[in-house]
Phi, psi and omega in degrees: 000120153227056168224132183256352190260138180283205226235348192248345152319294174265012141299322216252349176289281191300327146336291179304324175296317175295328180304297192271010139313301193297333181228078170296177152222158189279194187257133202098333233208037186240053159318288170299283175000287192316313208305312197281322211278358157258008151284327156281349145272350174288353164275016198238000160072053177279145146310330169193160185242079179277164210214140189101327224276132181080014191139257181240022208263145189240132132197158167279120201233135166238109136204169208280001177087318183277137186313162272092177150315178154222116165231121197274174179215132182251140123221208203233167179242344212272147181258175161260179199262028208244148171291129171267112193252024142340168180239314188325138192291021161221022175301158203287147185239054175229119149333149177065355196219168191187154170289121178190028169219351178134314200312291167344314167264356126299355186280317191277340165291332168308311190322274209318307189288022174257341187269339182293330167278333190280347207242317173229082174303136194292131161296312152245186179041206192227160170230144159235148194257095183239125156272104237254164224224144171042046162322318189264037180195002183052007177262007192261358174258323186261001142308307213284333192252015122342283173352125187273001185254356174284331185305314186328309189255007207305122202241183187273306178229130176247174163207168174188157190232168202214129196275169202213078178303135171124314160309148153298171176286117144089036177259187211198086172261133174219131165222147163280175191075201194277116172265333172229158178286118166313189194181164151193167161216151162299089171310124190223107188240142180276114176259133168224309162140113204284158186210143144309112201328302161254049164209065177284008152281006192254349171242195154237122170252134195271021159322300192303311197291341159295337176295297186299340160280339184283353162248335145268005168310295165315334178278340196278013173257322162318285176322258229297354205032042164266158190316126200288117176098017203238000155177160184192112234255119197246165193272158203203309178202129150233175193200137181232097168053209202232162170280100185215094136020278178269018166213123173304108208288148177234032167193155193208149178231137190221107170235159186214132177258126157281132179221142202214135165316313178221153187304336190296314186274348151294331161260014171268306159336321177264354204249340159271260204003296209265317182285349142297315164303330164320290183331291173292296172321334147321280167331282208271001164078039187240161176277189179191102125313133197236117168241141173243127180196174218048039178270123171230134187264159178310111199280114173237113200285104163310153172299274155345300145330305188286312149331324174268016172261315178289324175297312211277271168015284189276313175296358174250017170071013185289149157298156171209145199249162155293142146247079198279315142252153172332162164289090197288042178241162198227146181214157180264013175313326160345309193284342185275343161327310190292321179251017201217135154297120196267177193180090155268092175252156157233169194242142173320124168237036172105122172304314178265020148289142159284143235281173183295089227098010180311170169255003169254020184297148170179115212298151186269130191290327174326332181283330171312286212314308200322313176271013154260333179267349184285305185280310195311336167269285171359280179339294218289313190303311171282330189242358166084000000 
């Protein structure tokens, strides 16, 4: 069996998934978002609702007065920036912007397990419901555990699940140890002094040293003898000066998302990076600058965790696939790692769906009952 929900439950889920599909928002900026999912939690009977926390992030606390654990359940509110060209009558109706990773069918799968807490309420500990804010920018878990009201909710286990185009439908892949790659990414700017095009000795153009990065970056998990697949630096944007003619160019942009198995070999990764670059701008006389943005840390499945996933699992008759290495996609769920035995699996969204960031993406509704009954057991199991 993996269904905990009765039939107008999960009518009223896929509704709800779709209401917020049709008004995505960006990450930082899920203002409205927040508003509907505590209004659908105010039906669900919580103990307390924060509201704010890290931006714009909801959660929900059930708890029983008696000691326990405390175990939260994540999911994300932020939509992406990419136009969606669906046909279907909940397509998204803000230009540019679209449900188009999922998040949506986790928001409604969290709803359905708060109605599932409000009808069996935890016997021991606490269970939270968090709805997390700037998921798709990595900035939104260490906002939330920033937040001076998180100590309030701090928890013992967190888990969140994540759909997964390429699975089967409504399958369930996990391992302990490390599962998604950290990740950031590197602004790298050249400076040298723009000159006229025919006296281009009159300046300095950072053309070669941009050239010689764009062919070492990448290389550099190499260069370093890290382990093959265990990290890797991919080219993202570059910029040589202005589109001109008539000017020797003095200033250039190299950007790179660095990605690493753990956090330890990722800051060893940006840190050649940038001292390469140092480097070659030396050489070549040019000044050189960084900016870093989007860091998300390396997601690591406690053992113990993943166990009570593998238990939910099998008590519900779900399939469960091999994961054989890690993702090299990065979630920031990651980050909840420092203060929670963490526990991330993802669920089958169809082998021939289309994949995630797709502009046809689009969550398969089959999946609620599923991911409201894998955490209602998960619950019941840590909290009776």
């Amino acid at each position: 069996m993996t269904e905990l929900l009765t039939s107008t439950d999960t009518a009223e889920l896929v509704s709800l998934r779709r209401e917020l599909h049709r008004r995505p928002e960006l990450s930082s900026q899920e203002r409205e978002t927040a508003a509907r999912i505590v209004a659908e939690l105010q039906r669900c009977s919580a103990d307390e609702i924060l509201t704010g926390l890290g931006t714009h992030g909801v959660a929900a606390v059930y708890d029983s007065g008696v000691e326990g654990p405390t175990v939260l359940f994540r999911c994300e509110l932020d939509g992406l920036p990419i136009t969606e060209i669906s046909t279907f009558g909940w397509r998204s109706e803000i230009d540019g912007k679209g449900h188009l990773c999922g998040h949506d069918g986790h928001m409604a799968i969290l709803c359905g397990l708060a109605r599932q807490l409000a009808a069996n309420r935890p016997v021991r500990g606490r269970v939270v419901l968090m709805f997390q804010p700037a998921e798709e920018t990595g900035a939104g878990a260490a906002d939330v555990i920033a937040d001076q009201r998180f100590e309030r909710i701090r928890p013992d286990f967190a888990f969140a699940l994540h759909n997964l185009p390429g699975l089967p439908l409504g399958a369930v892949g996990v391992r302990p140890g490390p599962f998604t790659f950290a990740s950031e990414g590197l602004a790298i700017r050249l400076s040298g002094r723009t000159s006229h095009a025919a006296q281009p000795e009159a300046g300095v153009s950072p053309a070669a040293v941009m050239v010689r990065l764009v062919e070492a970056l990448p290389a550099l998990p190499a260069t370093l003898g890290h382990t093959p697949g265990h990290s890797l630096v991919t080219l993202s944007h570059a910029r040589l000066g202005e589109a001109a003619f008539g000017i020797s160019p003095g200033e250039a942009d190299v950007w790179a998302t660095i990605r690493a198995i753990d956090d330890g070999l990722q800051a060893e990764l940006m840190g050649k990076a940038e001292a390469l670059a140092r480097e070659l701008a030396a050489a070549g006389g040019l000044g050189v600058d960084f900016d870093r943005h989007e860091n998300f840390a390396a997601g690591h499945n406690d053992e113990e965790a993943v166990a009570f996933i593998d238990k939910a699992a099998i008590a519900l008759g779900v399939s469960r696939v091999e994961v054989g290495d890690p993702f090299r996609w990065s979630e920031d769920f990651g980050r909840f790692g420092s203060v929670a035995k963490t526990g991330l699996f993802v669920l089958g969204s169809g082998e021939d769906h289309p994949r995630l960031h797709n502009p046809d993406f689009d969550f398969p509704d089959e999946l609620i009952p599923t991911g409201v009954g894998l955490f209602a057991v998960i619950a019941r199991d840590l909290c009776g």
